[in-house]
C-alpha positions in Angstrom: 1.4 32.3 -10.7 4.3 31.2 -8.9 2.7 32.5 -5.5 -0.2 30.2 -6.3 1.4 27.3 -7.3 3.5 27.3 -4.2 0.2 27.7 -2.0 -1.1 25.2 -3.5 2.2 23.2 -2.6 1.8 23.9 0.4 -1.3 22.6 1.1 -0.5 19.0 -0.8 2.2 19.1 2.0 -0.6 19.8 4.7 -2.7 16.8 2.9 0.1 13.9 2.7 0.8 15.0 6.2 -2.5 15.1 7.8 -2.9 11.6 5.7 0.5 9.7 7.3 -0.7 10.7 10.5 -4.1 9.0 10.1 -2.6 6.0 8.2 -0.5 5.2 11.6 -3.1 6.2 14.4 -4.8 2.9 15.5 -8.2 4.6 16.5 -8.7 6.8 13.0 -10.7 4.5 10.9 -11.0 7.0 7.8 -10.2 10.2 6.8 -11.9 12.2 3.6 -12.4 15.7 2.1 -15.4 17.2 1.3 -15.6 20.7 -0.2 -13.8 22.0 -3.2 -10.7 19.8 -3.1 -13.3 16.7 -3.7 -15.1 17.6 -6.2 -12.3 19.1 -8.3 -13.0 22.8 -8.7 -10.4 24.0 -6.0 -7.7 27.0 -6.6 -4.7 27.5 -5.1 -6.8 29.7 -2.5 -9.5 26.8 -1.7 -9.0 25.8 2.3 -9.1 22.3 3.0 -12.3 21.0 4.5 -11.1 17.4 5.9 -13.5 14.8 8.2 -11.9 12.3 11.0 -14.2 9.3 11.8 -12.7 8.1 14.7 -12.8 4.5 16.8 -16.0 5.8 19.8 -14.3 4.6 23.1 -11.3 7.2 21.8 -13.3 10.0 20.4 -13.4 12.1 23.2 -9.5 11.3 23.9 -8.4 12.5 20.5 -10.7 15.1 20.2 -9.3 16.9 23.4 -5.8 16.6 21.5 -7.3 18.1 18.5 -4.1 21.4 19.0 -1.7 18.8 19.5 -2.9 16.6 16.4 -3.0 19.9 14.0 -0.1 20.8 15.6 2.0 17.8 14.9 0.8 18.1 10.8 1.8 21.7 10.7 2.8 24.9 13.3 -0.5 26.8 13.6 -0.6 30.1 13.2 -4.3 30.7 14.9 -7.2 28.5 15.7 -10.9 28.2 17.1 -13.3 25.6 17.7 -16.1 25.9 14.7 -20.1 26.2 15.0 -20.6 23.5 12.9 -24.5 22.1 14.2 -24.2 18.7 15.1 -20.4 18.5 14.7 -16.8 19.0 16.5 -14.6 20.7 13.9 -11.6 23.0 14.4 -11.0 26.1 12.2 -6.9 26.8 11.8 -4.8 28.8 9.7 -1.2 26.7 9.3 2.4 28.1 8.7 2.3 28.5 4.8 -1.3 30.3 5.0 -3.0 26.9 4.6 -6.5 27.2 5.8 -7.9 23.6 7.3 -11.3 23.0 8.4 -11.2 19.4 10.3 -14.2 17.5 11.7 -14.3 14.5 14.5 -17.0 12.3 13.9 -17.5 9.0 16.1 -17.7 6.4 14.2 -21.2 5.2 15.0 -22.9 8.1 13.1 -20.6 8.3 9.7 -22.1 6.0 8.1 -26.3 7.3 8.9 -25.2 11.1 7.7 -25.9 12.4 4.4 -23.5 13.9 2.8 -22.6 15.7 0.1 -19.5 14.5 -2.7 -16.6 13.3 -0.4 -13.1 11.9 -1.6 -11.4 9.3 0.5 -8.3 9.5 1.5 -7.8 7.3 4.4 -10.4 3.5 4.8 -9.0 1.4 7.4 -12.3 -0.4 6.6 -12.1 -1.3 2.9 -10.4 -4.7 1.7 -7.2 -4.5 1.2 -7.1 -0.9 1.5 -4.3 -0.6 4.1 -0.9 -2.2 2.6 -1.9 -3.9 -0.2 -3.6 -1.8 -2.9 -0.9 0.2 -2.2 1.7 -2.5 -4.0 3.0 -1.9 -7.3 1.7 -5.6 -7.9 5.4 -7.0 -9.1 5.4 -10.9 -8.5 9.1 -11.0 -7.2 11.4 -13.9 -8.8 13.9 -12.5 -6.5 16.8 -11.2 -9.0 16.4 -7.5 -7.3 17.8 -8.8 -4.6 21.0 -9.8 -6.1 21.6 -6.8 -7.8 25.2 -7.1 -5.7 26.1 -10.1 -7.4 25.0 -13.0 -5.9 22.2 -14.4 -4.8 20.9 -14.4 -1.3 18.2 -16.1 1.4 15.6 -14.0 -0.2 16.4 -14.2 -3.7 16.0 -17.8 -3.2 13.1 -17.9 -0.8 10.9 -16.0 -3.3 12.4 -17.8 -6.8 9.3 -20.4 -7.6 7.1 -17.3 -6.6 6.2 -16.3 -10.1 5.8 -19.8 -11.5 2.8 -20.3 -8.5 1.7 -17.2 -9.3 1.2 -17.8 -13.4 -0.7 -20.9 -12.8 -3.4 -19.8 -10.3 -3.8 -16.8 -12.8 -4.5 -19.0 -15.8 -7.0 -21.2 -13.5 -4.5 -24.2 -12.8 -2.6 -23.2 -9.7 -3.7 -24.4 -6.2 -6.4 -21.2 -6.5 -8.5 -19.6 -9.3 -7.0 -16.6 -10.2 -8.6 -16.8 -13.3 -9.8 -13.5 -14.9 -7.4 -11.4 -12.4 -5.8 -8.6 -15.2 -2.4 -9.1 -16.0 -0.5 -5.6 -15.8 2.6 -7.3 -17.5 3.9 -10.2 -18.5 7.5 -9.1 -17.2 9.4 -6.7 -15.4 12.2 -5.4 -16.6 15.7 -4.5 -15.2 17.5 -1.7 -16.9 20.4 0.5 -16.9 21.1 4.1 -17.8 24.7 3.5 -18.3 26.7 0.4 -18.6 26.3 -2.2 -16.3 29.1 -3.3 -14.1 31.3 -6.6 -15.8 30.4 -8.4 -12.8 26.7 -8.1 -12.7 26.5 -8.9 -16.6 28.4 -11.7 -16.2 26.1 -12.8 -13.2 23.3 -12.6 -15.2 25.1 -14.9 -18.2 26.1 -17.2 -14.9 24.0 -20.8 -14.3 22.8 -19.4 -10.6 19.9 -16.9 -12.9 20.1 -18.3 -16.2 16.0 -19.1 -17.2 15.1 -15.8 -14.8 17.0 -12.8 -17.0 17.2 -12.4 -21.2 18.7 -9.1 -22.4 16.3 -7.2 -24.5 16.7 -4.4 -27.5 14.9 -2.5 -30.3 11.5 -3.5 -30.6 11.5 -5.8 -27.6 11.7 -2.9 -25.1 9.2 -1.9 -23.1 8.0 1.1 -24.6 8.7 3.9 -22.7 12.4 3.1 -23.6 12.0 2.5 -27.0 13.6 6.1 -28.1 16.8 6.5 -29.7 18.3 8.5 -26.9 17.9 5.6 -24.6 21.4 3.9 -24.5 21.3 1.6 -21.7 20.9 -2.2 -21.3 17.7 -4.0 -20.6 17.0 -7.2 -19.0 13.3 -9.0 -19.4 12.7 -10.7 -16.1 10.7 -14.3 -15.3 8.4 -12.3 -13.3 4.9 -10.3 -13.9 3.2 -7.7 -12.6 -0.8 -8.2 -11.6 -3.2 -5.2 -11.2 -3.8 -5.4 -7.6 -7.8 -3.9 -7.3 -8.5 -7.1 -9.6 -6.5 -9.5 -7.6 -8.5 -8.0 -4.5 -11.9 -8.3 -6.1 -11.0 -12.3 -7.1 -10.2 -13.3 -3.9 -13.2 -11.4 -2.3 -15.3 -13.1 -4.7 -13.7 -16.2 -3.8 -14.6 -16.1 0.2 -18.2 -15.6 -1.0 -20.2 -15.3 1.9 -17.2 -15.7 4.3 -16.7 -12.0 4.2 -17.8 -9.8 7.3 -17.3 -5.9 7.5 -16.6 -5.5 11.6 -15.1 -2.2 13.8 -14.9 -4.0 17.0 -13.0 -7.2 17.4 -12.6 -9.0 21.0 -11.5 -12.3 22.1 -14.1 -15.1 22.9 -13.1 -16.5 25.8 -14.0 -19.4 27.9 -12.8 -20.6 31.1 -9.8 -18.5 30.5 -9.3 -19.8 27.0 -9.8 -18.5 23.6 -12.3 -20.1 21.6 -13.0 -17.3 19.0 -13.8 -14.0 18.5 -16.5 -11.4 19.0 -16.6 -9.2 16.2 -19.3 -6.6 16.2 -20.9 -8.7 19.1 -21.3 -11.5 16.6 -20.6 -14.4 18.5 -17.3 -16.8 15.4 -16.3 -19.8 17.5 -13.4 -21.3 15.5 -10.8 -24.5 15.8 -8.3 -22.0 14.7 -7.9 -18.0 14.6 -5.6 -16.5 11.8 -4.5 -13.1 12.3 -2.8 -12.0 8.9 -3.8 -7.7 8.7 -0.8 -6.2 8.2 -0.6 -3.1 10.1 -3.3 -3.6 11.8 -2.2 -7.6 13.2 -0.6 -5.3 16.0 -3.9 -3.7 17.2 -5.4 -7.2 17.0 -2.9 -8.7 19.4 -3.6 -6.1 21.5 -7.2 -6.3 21.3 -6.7 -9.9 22.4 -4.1 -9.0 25.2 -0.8 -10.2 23.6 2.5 -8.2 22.8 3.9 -11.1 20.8 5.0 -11.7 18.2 6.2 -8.3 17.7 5.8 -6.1 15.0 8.2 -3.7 12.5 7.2 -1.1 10.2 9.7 0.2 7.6 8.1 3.0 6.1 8.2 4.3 2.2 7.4 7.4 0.8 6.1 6.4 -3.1 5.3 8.7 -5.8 2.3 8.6 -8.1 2.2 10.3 -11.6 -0.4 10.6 -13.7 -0.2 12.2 -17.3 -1.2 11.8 -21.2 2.5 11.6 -21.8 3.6 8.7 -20.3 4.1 5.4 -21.7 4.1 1.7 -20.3 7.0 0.7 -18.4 7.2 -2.3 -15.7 11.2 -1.3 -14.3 13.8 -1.4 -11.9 16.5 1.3 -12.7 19.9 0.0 -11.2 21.7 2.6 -9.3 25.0 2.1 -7.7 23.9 0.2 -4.4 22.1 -2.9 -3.6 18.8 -1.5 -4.6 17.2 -0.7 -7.7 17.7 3.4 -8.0 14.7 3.3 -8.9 11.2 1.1 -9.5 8.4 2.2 -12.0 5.2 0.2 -12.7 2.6 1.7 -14.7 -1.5 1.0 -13.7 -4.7 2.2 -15.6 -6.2 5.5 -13.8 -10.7 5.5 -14.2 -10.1 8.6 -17.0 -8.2 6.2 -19.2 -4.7 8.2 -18.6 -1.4 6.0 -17.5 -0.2 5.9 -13.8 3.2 5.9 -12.8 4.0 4.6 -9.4 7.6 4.9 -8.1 9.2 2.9 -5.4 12.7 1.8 -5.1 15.6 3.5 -3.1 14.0 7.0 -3.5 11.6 5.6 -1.5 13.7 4.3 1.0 14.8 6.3 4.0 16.2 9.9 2.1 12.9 9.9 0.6 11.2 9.1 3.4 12.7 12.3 5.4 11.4 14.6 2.5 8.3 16.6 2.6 6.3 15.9 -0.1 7.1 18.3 -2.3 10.8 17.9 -1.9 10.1 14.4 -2.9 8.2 15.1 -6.0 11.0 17.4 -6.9 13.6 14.2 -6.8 11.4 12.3 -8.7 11.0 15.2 -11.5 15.1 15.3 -11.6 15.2 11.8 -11.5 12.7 10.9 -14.3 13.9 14.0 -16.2 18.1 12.3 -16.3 16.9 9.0 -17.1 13.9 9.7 -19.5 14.3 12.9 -21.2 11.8 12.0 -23.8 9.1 11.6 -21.4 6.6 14.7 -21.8 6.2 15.4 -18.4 5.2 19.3 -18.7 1.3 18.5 -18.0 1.8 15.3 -15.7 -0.3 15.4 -12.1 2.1 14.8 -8.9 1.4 13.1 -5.2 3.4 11.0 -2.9 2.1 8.4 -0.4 3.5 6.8 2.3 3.3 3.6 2.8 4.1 1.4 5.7 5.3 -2.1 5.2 4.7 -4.4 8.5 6.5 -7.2 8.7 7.4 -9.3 12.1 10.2 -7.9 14.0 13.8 -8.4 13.0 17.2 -7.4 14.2 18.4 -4.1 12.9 14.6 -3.5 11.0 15.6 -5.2 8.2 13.8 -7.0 5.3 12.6 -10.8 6.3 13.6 -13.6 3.6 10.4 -15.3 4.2 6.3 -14.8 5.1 6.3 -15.3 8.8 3.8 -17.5 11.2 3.5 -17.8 14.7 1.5 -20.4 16.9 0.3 -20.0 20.4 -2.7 -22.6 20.8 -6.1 -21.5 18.7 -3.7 -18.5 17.5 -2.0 -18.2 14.5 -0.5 -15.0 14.2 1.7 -14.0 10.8 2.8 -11.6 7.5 3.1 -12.4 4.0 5.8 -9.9 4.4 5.0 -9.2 0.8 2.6 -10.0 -1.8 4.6 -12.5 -3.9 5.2 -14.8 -0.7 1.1 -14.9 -0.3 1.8 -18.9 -1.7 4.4 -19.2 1.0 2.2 -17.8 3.9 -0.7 -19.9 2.6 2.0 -22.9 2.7 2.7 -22.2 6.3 -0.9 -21.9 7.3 -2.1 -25.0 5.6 0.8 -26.7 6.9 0.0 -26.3 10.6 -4.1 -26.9 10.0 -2.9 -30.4 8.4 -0.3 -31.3 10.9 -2.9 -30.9 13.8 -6.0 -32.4 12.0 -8.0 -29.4 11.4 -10.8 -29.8 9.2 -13.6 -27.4 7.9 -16.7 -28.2 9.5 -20.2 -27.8 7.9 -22.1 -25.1 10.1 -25.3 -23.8 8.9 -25.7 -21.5 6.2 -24.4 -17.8 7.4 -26.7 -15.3 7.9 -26.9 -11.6 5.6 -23.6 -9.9 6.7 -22.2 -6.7 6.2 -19.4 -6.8 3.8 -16.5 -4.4 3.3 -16.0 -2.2 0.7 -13.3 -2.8 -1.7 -9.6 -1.1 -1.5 -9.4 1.6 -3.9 -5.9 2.2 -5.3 -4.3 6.0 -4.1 -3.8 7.3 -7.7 -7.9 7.5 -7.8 -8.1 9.0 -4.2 -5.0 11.9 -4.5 -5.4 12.5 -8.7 -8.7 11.9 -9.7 
């Protein structure tokens, strides 16, 4: 049993790494299993049968490095090219006896081929399937980030966050949110011990009175409400909003604005840029906004700029799934500047809870852990501060996440969404999804300031549209 279970350990490792490595490779456009492991009969024994679709002008690059790429996921202990008909595919056996069957498949014949049951795990083409279905969804009011004791350019920056926020989700704000599901009215901020005299009497002080009550008995959030738990809880002014539903309302919002493309170049004339060509679809515009996350560096590169540079400060999150887990919307405080540790809790498709866990052991220790080192942290972790959590028949994954942002010194966190200008170009990151309403705030801004106004064009024609984000807990424990 234990010989299987590490096996299987082992090839969850394989998985999450195979996974980062597509996540951050600009010409992968999707990677899914097919086989046992997607359908959800596989043993401990079951080899991994993963496909690559890959961007076509760099499918005959990458697939040449195919040793290096399985390589760099795991030391291979023997390999061959596989006989697939009508595919490239490598068979390998990895350190750890993990057995991986990868295909390459350009991406101009995934989407004609039949195939049979497949699980996602990787669509750089689905809506908002790169950065943010992978938020917990916490509206910010900023009080995490003066868990030091007083309160700083981002705490401020991002304080009339949640109040924007509320009023476009009950249909009065400057857009509809209506109809958007509200995870929780509140997140909470609570301590396994006794909090410092300074930071209780920084919450008591003028500077966050109105943001932070303390809470107790029947008030808790319920996954605290045991009578082992003997910390303090604070009820923050801020809410957490499912993210798939927030995804879905603002698709439904753009209508028939939406247009599922691979291949984006700059419109040009006489030298200047006019619009793009997406798909060889011909979008002249008065203004171009570039606001993908990740993937705003590949545009600017598709469009033959370098700036305004990019960061990526990468997190490696943890996802538990389980009958015995219970709602909780939390920051833990540890004994630094960040929250130990950050739980939200998200409805799975089989009706079970989701726990997904940021916070510092997400940060950069966690980040240096193999996956199963990390979900051994988390177990310890979850098992000091919630020993009456029944975790014995929970499901376990990590995913890493990268957050891009616009360069800063030293890699560190902006205070504020970010937009740059360079004629028709406007170039930017929400930097995080509570400062959405502030990178809105900066677009609008400039459109108004130069004049710009919607014109009236002709109905658009039938378009493609993308496929909606789909959160990881669905894709790694379904």
């Amino acid at each position: 049993m234990l010989e299987e279970a590490k096996l299987a350990a082992q090839r969850d490792a394989v998985l999450a790494a195979l996974q980062a490595w597509a996540e951050r490779t600009p010409e992968v456009t999707g990677l899914w299993l097919q086989g046992s492991l997607s359908v959800g009969d596989a043993d401990a024994l079951s080899d991994i049968d993963a496909y690559l679709a890959i961007e076509d002008s760099a499918f005959e690059a990458t697939f040449a490095a195919r040793e290096a790429i399985i390589e760099g996921v795991r030391p291979i202990l023997a390999w061959s090219d596989a006989t697939f008909p009508g595919l490239k595919c490598v068979h390998a056996l990895l350190d750890g006896g993990v057995r991986l069957d990868l295909c390459f498949e350009p991406l101009s014949k995934v989407g004609g081929t039949p195939r049979p049951t497949a699980r996602m795990l990787v669509d750089k083409g689905a809506l908002g399937g790169g950065q943010s279905v992978k938020s917990q969804g916490i509206i910010h009011g900023g009080t995490k980030y003066a868990l030091h004791g007083a309160l700083t350019g981002a705490s401020e920056a991002i304080a009339d966050m949640p109040r924007r926020w509320r009023e476009a989700l009950a249909g009065d704000g400057e857009l509809d949110l209506s109809g958007v599901r509200l995870l929780s009215e509140a997140h909470y901020l609570w301590s396994p011990g006794t909090l410092a005299g300074n930071l209780t009497s920084f919450f008591a002080s003028k500077a966050v009175r109105g943001r932070v009550d303390q809470v107790k008995g029947e008030q808790l959030p319920p996954a605290l409400q045991d009578k082992r738990f003997k910390g303090k809880v604070y009820r923050l002014a801020e809410l957490v909003v499912d993210v798939p539903s927030l995804i879905q309302r603002l698709a439904d919002l753009a209508g028939d604005g939406l247009l599922a493309g691979q291949h984006i170049e700059p419109l040009l004339e006489n030298g200047e840029l006019v619009g793009l060509k997406v798909d060889e679809r011909e979008i002249r515009a008065q203004r171009i906004v570039l606001s993908a996350g990740a993937g705003t560096a590949d545009l600017l590169t598709a469009l033959g700029l370098s700036q305004p540079a990019m960061q990526r400060r990468p997190l490696h999150m943890i996802i538990v799934k389980g009958p015995g887990l219970k709602p909780l919307y939390a920051h833990c405080l540890g004994g630094g500047p960040k929250p130990r540790i950050t739980v939200t809790t998200h409805p799975a498709a089989d009706g079970q809870w989701v726990w997904y866990l940021g916070g510092d052991i997400a940060e950069a220790e966690g980040v240096a852990r193999d996956p199963a080192a990390q979900i051994a942290t988390a177990q310890k972790e979850l098992g000091n501060l919630l020993p009456w959590i029944d975790l014995s028949t929970a499901q376990w994954a990590t995913l890493r996440v990268e957050r891009a942002e616009p360069l800063q010194s030293g890699l560190t966190r902006p205070d504020n969404a970010f937009l740059a200008e360079q004629d028709r170009l406007l170039v930017g990151w929400p930097t995080k999804l509570a400062l959405a309403p502030d990178f809105a705030d900066r677009v609008l801004a400039a459109l108004q300031r130069d004049g710009i106004q919607p014109s009236h064009p002709a109905p658009l024609p039938e378009l493609p549209k993308p496929p909606m984000g789909v959160p990881a807990w669905e894709q790694l424990l379904p």
